[in-house]
C-alpha atoms as one frame of an Amber mdcrd trajectory, in Angstrom:
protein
 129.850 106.195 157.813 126.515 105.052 158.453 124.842 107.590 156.179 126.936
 107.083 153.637 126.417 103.759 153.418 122.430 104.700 153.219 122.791 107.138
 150.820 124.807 104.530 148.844 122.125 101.662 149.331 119.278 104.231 148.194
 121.193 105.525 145.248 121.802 102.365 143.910 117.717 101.067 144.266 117.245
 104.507 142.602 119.360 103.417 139.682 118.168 100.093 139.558 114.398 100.345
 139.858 114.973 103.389 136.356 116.237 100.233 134.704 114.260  97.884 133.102
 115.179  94.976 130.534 114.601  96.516 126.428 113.215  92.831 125.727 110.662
  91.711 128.498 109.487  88.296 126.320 105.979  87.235 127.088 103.349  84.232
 125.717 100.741  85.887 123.661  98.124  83.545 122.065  97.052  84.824 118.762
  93.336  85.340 118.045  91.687  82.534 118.178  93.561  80.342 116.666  95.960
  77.797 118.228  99.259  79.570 117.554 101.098  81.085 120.509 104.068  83.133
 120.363 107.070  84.710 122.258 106.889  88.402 121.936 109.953  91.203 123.951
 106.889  93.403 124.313 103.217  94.027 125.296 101.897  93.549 121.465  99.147
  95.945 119.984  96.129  94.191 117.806  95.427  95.702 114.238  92.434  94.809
 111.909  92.032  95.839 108.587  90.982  94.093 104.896  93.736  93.168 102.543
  93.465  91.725  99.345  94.698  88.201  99.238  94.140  85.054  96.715  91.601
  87.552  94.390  89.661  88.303  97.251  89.338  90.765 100.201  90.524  89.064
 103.427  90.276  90.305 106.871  93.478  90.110 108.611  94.870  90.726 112.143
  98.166  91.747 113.595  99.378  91.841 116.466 102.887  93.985 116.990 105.138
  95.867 119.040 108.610  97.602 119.045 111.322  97.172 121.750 114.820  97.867
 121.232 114.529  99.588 117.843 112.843  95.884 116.388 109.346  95.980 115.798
 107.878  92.415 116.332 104.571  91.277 114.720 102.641  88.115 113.959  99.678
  88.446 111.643  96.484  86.011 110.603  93.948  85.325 108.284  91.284  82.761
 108.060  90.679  82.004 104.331  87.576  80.444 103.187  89.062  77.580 101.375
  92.070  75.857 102.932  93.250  74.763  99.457  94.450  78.541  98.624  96.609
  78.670 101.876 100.066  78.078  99.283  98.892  80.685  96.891  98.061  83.015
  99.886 101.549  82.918 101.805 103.423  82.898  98.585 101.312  86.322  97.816
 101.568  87.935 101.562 104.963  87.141 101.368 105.659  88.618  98.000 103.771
  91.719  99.331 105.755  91.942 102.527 108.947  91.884  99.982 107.504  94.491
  98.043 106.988  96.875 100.766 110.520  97.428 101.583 110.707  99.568  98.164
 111.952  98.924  94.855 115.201  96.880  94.515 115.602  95.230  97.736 119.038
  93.747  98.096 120.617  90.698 100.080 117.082  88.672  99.832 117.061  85.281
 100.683 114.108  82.747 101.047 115.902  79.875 102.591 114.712  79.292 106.290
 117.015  79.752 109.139 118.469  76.220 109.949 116.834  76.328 113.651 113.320
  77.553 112.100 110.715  76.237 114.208 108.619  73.164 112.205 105.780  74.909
 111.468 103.137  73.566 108.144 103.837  75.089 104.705 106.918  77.203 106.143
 108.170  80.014 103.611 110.944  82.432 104.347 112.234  85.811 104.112 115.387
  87.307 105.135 115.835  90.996 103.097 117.287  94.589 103.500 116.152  97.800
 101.383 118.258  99.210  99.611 120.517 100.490 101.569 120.893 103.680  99.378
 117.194 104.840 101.050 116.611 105.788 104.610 116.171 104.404 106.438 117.718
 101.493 106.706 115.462  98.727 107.014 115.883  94.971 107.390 113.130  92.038
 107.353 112.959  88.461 108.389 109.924  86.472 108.042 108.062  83.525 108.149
 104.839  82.681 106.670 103.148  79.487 107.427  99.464  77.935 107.313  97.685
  75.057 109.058  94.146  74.428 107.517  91.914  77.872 106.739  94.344  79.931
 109.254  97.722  81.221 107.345 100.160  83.415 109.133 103.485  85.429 108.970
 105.644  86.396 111.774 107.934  88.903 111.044 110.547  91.305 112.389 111.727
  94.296 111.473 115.048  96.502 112.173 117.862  98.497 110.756 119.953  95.761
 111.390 118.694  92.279 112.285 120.598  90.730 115.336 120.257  86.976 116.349
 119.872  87.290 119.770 116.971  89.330 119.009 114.951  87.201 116.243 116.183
  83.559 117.316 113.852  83.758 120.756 111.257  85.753 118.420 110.795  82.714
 116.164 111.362  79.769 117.807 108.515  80.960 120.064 106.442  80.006 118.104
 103.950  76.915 118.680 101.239  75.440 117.369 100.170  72.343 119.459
């Protein structure tokens, strides 16, 4: 009886210890900036030059996948804070454009429990759902002085439990 009992007890720490939670949230500042958010996964960093308000603008993104979801949070530092409007309205426009011609169920009305962040713009879209495969996008694109930002998430299907915690993590003191 005894060693059944021990065989049970080591069985189940074997089973146990193989699991791990899919979404493991941790604080992750973002560059130097004063922005923190909440990401399910240990995030990546990514640099490269895009072009944004007629100029080329180095950008950084940081991003990971758990679940299926693919979380990232990206950043640029213009040189003049008066272009921040034209910049998210472009960097959103470009994140739109990415999912492919024709995107359908778009929306750019901010979840009611968005997070008050400056100069908030929103995106909630799916590709067409005739290409594979099957991708979904929620964003938010926001700026406070030089620094402009989008947070975004991306899955087949979006799931509120998933991009709630994802975007109200996000602070700016």
């Amino acid at each position: 009886m005894r060693v059944l009992s021990i065989a049970i007890t080591v069985a189940a720490i074997g089973l146990l210890s193989g699991c791990g939670p899919t979404l493991n949230w941790r604080d992750v500042t973002i560059g130097a900036t004063p922005l923190r958010a909440l990401f399910p996964c240990k995030p990546d960093d990514a640099e490269r030059t895009v072009p944004l308000t007629g100029a080329a603008q180095q950008m950084t993104m940081r991003s990971c996948s758990a679940g299926g979801t693919t979380f990232a949070v990206g950043h640029a530092r213009l040189s003049d804070p008066a272009l921040a409007a034209t910049a998210l309205a472009q960097w959103r426009d470009a994140t739109l454009a990415g999912l492919g011609p024709e995107p359908v169920a778009v929306s750019l009305q901010p979840p009611s429990d968005s997070p008050a962040l400056p100069m908030l713009l929103s995106l909630r879209a799916t590709r067409d759902t005739t290409r594979e495969p099957v991708q979904s996008l929620q964003g938010l694109w926001f700026a406070r002085g030089p620094d402009v930002f989008a947070a975004l998430v991306f899955a087949p299907t979006l799931v509120r439990e998933v991009t709630e915690p994802f975007f109200a993590g996000l602070r700016m003191p």
